[in-house]
Each structure stands twice: as structure tokens, then as C-alpha cells.
C-alpha positions in Angstrom: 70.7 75.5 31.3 71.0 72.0 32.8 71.3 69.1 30.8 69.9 66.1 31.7 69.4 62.3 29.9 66.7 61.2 28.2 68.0 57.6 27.9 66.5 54.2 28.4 67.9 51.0 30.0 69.7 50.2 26.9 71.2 53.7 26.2 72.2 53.8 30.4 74.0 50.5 29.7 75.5 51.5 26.5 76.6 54.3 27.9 78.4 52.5 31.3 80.3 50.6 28.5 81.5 53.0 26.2 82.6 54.8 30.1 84.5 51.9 31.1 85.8 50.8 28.2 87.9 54.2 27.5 88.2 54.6 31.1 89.6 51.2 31.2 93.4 52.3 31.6 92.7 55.9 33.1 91.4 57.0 35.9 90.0 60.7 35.6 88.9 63.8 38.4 85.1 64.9 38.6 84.8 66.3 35.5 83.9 66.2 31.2 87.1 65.2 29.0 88.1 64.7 25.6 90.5 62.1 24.6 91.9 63.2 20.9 93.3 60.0 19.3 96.1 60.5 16.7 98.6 59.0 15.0 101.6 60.3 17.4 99.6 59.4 20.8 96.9 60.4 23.0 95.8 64.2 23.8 93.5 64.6 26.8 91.7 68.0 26.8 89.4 68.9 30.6 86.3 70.6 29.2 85.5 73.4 31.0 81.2 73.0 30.7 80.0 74.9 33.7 81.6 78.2 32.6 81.6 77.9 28.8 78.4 75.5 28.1 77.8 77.3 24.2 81.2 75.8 23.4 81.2 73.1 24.8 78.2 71.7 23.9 79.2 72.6 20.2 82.1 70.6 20.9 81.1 68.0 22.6 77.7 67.5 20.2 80.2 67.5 17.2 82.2 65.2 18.0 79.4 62.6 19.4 77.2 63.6 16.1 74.2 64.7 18.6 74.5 68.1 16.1 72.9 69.1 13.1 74.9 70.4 10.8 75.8 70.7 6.5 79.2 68.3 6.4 78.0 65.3 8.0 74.8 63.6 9.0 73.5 63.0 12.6 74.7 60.6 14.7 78.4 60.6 12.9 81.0 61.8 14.7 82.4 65.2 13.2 85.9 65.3 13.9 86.9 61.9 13.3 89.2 61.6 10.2 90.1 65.7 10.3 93.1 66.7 10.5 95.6 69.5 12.2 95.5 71.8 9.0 97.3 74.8 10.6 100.6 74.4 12.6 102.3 77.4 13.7 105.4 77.1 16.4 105.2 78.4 19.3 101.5 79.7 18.6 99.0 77.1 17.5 98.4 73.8 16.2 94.9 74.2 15.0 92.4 71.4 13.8 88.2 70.7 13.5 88.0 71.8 9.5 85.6 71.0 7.6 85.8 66.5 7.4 84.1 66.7 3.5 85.3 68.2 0.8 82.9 71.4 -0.6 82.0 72.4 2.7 83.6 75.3 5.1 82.3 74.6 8.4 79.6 73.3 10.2 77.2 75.4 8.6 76.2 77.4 11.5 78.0 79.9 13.8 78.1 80.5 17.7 78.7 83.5 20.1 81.8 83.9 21.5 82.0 82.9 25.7 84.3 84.3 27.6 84.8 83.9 31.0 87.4 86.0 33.0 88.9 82.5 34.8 89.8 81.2 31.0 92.8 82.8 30.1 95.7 81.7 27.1 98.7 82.4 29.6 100.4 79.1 29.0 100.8 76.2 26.2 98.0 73.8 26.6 95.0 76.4 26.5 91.9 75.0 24.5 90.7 77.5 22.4 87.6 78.4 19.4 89.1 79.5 15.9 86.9 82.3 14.1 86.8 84.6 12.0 85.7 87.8 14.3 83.2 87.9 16.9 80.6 85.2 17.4 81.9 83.7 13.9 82.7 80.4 16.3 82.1 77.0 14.2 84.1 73.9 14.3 87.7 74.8 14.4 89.6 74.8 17.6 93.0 75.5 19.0 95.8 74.2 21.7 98.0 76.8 22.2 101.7 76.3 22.6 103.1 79.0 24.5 101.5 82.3 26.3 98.6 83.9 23.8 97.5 85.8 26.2 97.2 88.6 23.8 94.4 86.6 22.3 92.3 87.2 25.3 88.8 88.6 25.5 88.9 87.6 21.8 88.7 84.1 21.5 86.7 82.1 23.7 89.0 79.5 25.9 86.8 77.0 26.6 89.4 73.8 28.2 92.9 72.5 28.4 95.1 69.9 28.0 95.4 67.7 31.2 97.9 65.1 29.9 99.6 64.6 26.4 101.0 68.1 26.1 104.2 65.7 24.9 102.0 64.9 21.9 100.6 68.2 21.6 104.6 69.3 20.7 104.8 67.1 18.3 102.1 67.3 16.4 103.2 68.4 12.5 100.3 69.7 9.9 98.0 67.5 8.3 98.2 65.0 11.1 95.2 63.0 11.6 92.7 63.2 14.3 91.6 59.6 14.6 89.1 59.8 16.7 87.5 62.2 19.8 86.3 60.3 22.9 83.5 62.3 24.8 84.6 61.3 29.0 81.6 62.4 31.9 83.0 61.2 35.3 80.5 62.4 38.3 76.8 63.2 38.3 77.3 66.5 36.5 79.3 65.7 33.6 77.1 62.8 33.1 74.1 65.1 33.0 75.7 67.3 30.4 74.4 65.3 27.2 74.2 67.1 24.4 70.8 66.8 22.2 70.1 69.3 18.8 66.9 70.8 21.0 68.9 71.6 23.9 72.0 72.9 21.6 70.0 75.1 19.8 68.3 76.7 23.1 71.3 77.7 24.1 72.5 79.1 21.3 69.5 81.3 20.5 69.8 82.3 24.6 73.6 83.1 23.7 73.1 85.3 21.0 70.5 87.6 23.0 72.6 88.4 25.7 75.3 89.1 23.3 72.7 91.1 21.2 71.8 93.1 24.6 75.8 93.5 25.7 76.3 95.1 22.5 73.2 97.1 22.3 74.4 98.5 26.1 78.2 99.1 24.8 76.5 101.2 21.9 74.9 103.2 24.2 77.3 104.0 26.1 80.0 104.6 23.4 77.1 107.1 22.2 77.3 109.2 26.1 80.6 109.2 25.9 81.3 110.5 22.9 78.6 113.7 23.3 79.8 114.5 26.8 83.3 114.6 25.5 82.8 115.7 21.9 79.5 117.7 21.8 80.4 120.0 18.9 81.7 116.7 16.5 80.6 117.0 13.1 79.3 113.7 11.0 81.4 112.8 8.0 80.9 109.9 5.6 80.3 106.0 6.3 79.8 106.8 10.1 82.5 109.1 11.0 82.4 112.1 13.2 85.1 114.7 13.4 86.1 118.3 15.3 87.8 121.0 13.7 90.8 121.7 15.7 92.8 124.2 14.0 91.8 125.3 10.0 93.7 124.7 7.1 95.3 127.2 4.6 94.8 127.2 0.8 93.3 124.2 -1.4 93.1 120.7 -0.8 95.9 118.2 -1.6 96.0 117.3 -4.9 95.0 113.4 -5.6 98.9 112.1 -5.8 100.1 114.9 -3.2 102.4 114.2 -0.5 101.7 114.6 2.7 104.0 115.0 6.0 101.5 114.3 8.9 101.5 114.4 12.6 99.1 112.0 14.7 98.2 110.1 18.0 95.2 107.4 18.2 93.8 106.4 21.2 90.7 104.3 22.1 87.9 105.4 23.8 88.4 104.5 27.5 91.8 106.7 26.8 94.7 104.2 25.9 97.2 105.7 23.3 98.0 102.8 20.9 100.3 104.7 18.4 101.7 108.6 17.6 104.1 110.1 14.7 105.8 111.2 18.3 107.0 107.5 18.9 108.1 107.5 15.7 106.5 105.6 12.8 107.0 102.6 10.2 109.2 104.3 7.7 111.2 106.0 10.8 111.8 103.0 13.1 111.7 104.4 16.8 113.2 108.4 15.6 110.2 110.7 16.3 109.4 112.9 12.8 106.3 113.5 10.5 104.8 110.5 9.0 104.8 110.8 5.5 101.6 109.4 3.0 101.2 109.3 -0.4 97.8 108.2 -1.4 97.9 104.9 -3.2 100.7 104.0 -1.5 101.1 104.2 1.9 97.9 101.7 3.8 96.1 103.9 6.6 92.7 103.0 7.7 89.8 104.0 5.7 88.6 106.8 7.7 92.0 108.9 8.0 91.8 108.1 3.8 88.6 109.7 3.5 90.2 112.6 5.9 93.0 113.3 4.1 91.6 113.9 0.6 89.5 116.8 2.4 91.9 118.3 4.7 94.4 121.6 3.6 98.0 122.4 4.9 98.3 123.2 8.7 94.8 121.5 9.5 94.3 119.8 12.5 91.1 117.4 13.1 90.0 115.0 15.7 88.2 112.1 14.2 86.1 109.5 16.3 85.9 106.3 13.9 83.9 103.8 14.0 85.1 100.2 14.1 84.1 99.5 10.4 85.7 102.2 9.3 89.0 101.6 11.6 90.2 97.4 12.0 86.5 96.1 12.0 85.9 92.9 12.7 89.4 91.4 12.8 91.0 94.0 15.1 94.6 94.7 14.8 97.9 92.5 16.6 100.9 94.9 16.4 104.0 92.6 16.3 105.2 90.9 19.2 108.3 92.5 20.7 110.5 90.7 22.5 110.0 91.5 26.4 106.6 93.2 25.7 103.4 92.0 26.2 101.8 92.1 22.2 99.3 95.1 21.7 96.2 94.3 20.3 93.0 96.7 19.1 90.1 94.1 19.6 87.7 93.6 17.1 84.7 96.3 16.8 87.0 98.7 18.4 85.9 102.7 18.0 88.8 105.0 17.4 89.8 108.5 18.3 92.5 110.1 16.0 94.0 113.7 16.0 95.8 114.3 12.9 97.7 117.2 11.5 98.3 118.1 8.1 101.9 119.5 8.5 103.0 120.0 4.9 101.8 119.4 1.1 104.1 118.8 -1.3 
């Protein structure tokens, strides 16, 4: 969607004002900026509009109060007065909270939008906070090193042209002073943002995300009876194939059990087995031991467990809510490794053996 202006003789020559008058020490590329004004210097984001508009146009609406939203009223500038609430080192420094007191965002949410040209490889990346999928609001991100783990995740959506000086030296609770909105060239200038045109966008955004999710269903659905045509359905969603059967009675409720397991995804990747050795075992390959009310395993294998006998074996295809849901899994960053991560709305595959009760 192209935007275009809607503005008289007086709004084109306020406009050319408010243009030169930031521009009046700066001279800037083709392109839609943001100059962040704060208390330890000036932070100068490139927004990328033509291949993230949803975000941007949240972003750039905010922040010239073209947006309707719960916090503040129209035509006052959003991010003005906020501050960095969240600074983490070498991660992060996070900021666009909620400016008023009793209110947690915007009051609205947007799809995520990412594009395979945006990636968090290096300090400087622009980035949408949220809290899962297409939970996108206000908050925003610069990261500070190479997230690139946070890929495919988190929609990356600009980056920091100069200021990255600032940017490392920005401590929590620093104050955003104010966000300058800069168009330089015909198409930047025609990207003004306007609640009609904002909201089209949105609603156009969340069917294509409504379709790419309704296709990934499906196909998760083929997959799953080519490869598993005999699976069995088990509570909350759940489907399972009896691999090898169990002797005697089920575990009693504070049993221990010694376990052996692998998970993979769906496409195939193996993300964790008793094999590699497990969180009580460091890296020394031997059973993985769980003892109900103690040891935290996702709620499907829980549900498993409290049905399976000595010397079973089961493969158990979990769905995402029943697995990390919406807020995925990040395994901890290893030095010299590049951070695993089980994206959000993941579905699982599991074989698990009951080795011993005791």
C-alpha cells in the first residue's frame, strides 16, 4: 500500500520546516529516519518502510501521534518522555513502554513482518519487543551484539546509521526526549502515516498471516499421516504411537522414573536426547531421571508419563501448546555455538522410553 499526503499549502510548508529545521546540521541518503533524542546524545535509526511497512507505520504513526491508541491522545507524540526500561549488556537496550501510568501498551497489537534481508547479525539492529507472535505494540529494541538467534522471531524492522556511540552508553531508565520522524526523497515523503491508512494495513497483515498459518496447519496435518498413519489421539491435542509395550502397572504418583529420549521437530532436526547426556548429567550420556513434582518437563511428556509402564516405548507428536507454545524455547548460549532456539508455535516429535520404575 502506498501512502500518499493529503496536505494543504500550510501542512506542505509546515512540513518543509519541520524537514529543514532537523535537517539543518545533517545531511541524510534517500530514505525515512528516526532521530532518538536523549539525555547522553543523538541515536539515528534508517527505517526500513518498503520491506516492513506494518512496523513502520506503527512506529512512525506513534511517534508523530497520527495513531489511535489507549495511553495518549491523537496528535501527541507517543514516545516522547519514555524511557529505556530494560538494559541488558551485550543483548538489548530496550525502550517504547507504555508513557502513562495504568496503561501496558498501546492498546492494540500487530503481526509480526519478517523479511529474509532483516537479520539481527550485528549491534545496531532495530527490532519489535513482544510477547509471542503478532503480540507487536510499542516496545522496540537496538541490539548490541549478534541476536541472530532472534531471527524469524522478531520482526527487524531498521538500524542505527549513526550514534551506535550513544547506543553503548545508554544505562536503564534513560529518557527518550524526543523522536524526530526524517522523509528525504519522493518516497519517504509519501510515506505519511494516517489512522485510516494504519489500520488498512493492519487488517491486510493479519490475513495473510491468518492464511500462512492456516497453510502451515495443513501441511503439518500431511505430514504427520504420511509419516504416522497409525498415531493414536491423547489428551489436550496430542497424538502418540505405541512403540514397544509396557510391563506390569503404571508408576505410582511419586515414582521415579529412569527415562531414555530424543526430540526432534517436524522437518527432522534433533534438538535434545538422554544420549547427549542431560541436565542433571552435564555432557555423560545416561538415563534421565524424573520424579513427578519435581523435575519440569513439558506438559505433554507429563501427561505421558503418569500413563506409561516399565520398558514402554512411545512416539508422541505434540502440539505447540502442549510443548513451548507461544514463547518458544532459547537453550543457553554456549560459547562458540550459534544459540538453539525452538520458535514459538513449534510442533514436537518425542520418543521416550520408560527404562525403570522405582
Amino acid at each position: 500500500m502506498t501512502f500518499r499526503r493529503s496536505l494543504g499549502l500550510i501542512g506542505m510548508l509546515s512540513g518543509l520546516v519541520f524537514i529543514l529545521g532537523s535537517c539543518s546540521s545533517t545531511d541524510y541518503p534517500e530514505g525515512l529516519y528516526a532521530e532518538l533524542e536523549t539525555e547522553r546524545g543523538v541515536i539515528v535509526l534508517q527505517l526500513e518502510f518498503e520491506k516492513t511497512p506494518v512496523t513502520v507505520a506503527n512506529f512512525v504513526g506513534l511517534a508523530e501521534g497520527r495513531i489511535e491508541n489507549e495511553a495518549m491522545p491523537l496528535e501527541t507524540p507517543y514516545f516522547d518522555g519514555t524511557v529505556f526500561h530494560r538494559v541488558v549488556p551485550g543483548h538489548v537496550i530496550q525502550a517504547g513502554g507504555p508513557p502513562r501510568e495504568g496503561h501496558t501498551g498501546p492498546g492494540y497489537t500487530i503481526p509480526n513482518e519478517i523479511h529474509s534481508d532483516l537479520s539481527h547479525a550485528r549491534a545496531g539492529m532495530l527490532g519489535m519487543a513482544n510477547g509471542g507472535p503478532h503480540t507487536n505494540g510499542s516496545q522496540f529494541y537496538i541490539t548490541l551484539g549478534d541476536r541472530s538467534y532472534l531471527d524469524g522471531d522478531y520482526t527487524v524492522f531498521g538500524n542505527v546509521i549513526r550514534g551506535m556511540e550513544v547506543v553503548e552508553q545508554i544505562a536503564q531508565d534513560d529518557i527518550i526526549r524526543k523522536i524526530r520522524i526524517m522523509r528525504v526523497g519522493k518516497d519517504a515523503r509519501d510515506f505519511e502515516v494516517s489512522e485510516e491508512n494504519f489500520r488498512s494495513l493492519v487488517e491486510d497483515a493479519a490475513r495473510a498471516v491468518a492464511e500462512a498459518e492456516a497453510k502451515k496447519r495443513q501441511e503439518e496435518e500431511a505430514l504427520i499421516h504420511s509419516r504416522w498413519p497409525e498415531a493414536e489421539a491423547a489428551a489436550h491435542g496430542v497424538r502418540f504411537v505405541a512403540l514397544q509395550p509396557g510391563r506390569g502397572d503404571r508408576a505410582e504418583p511419586d515414582a521415579r522414573l529412569e527415562l531414555s529420549y530424543t526430540g526432534q521437530t517436524l522437518a527432522g532436526t534433533r534438538f535434545c536426547s538422554s544420549a547427549d547426556g542431560t541436565p542433571q548429567s552435564g555432557d555423560q550420556a545416561q538415563p534421565f531421571v524424573y520424579e513427578p513434582g519435581k523435575t519440569r518437563v513439558i506438559p505433554a511428556l507429563e501427561e505421558a508419563l503418569r500413563d506409561m509402564r516399565a520398558g514402554e516405548k512411545r512416539l508422541l507428536i505434540v502440539p505447540a501448546a502442549q510443548a513451548y507454545g507461544t514463547s518458544g524455547f532459547y537453550a543457553r548460549q554456549r560459547e562458540g555455538e550459534k544459540r538453539f532456539v525452538i520458535s514459538p508455535n513449534t510442533t514436537l516429535v518425542y520418543e521416550i522410553a520408560v527404562l525403570r520404575v522405582r
